[in-house]
C-alpha positions in Angstrom: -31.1 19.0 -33.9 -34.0 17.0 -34.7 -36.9 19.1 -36.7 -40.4 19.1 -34.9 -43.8 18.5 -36.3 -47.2 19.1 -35.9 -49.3 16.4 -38.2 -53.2 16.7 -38.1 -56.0 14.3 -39.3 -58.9 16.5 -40.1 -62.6 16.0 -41.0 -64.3 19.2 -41.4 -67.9 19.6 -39.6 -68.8 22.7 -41.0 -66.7 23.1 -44.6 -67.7 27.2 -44.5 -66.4 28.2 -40.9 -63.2 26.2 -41.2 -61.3 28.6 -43.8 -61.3 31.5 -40.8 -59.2 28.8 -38.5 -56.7 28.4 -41.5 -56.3 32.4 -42.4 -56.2 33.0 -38.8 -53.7 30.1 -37.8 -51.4 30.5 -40.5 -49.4 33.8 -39.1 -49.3 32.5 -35.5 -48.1 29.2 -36.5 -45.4 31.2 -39.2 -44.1 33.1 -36.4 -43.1 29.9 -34.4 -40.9 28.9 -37.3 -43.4 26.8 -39.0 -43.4 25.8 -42.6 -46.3 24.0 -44.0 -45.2 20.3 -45.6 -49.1 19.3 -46.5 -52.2 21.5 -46.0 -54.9 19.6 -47.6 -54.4 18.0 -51.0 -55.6 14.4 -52.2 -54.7 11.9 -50.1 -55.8 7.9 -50.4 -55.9 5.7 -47.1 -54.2 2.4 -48.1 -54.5 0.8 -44.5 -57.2 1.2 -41.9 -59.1 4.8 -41.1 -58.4 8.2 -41.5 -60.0 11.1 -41.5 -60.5 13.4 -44.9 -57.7 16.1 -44.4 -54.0 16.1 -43.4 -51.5 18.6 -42.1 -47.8 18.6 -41.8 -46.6 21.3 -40.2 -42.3 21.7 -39.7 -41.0 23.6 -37.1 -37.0 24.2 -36.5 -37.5 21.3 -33.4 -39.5 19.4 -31.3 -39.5 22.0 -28.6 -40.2 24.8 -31.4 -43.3 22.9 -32.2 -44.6 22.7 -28.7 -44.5 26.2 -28.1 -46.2 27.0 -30.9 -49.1 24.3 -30.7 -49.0 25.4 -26.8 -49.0 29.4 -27.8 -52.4 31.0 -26.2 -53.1 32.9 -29.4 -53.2 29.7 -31.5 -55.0 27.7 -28.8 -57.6 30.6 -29.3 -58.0 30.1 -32.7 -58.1 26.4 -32.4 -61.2 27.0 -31.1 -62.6 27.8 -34.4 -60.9 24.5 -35.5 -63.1 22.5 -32.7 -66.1 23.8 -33.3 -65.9 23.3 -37.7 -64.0 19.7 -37.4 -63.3 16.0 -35.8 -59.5 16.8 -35.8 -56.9 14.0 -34.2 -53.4 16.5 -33.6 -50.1 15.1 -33.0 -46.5 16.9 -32.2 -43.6 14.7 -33.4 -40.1 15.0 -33.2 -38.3 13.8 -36.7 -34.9 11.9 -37.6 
């Protein structure tokens, strides 16, 4: 079966709120299976825009992925996330 993954494109709004959304996110996401590829890091755009941060998030599928982006404890956390960054979020299913 096909892994899953969440892949975010982040540009943090407010650099000092935006750590509680990553120590808060981290166990709910961890409980779903998740295992973080990329959390940040230095990154170089070769071809058209990005934003300043990216996530890779693997999950054991697609569908594990879903569930956990979809899980009401995380969407309350994301919260946080919305109100400290421009963030672009996508859930992929890989080869």
């Amino acid at each position: 079966m096909p892994k899953g993954y969440i892949i975010g494109h982040i540009t943090l709004t407010d650099p000092d709120a935006y750590p509680e959304y990553v120590r808060r996110d981290t166990p709910i996401l961890e409980k779903h299976g998740a295992a973080f590829i990329i959390r940040g890091g230095r990154s170089k755009t070769m071809e058209g825009q990005a934003n300043d941060r990216h996530v890779v998030i693997e999950f054991p599928s697609y569908e594990a992925a879903l569930v956990a982006y979809n899980d009401p404890e995380y969407q309350e956390v994301a919260k946080i996330r919305h109100k400290a960054a421009e963030s672009v979020i996508i859930v992929v299913e890989g080869v």
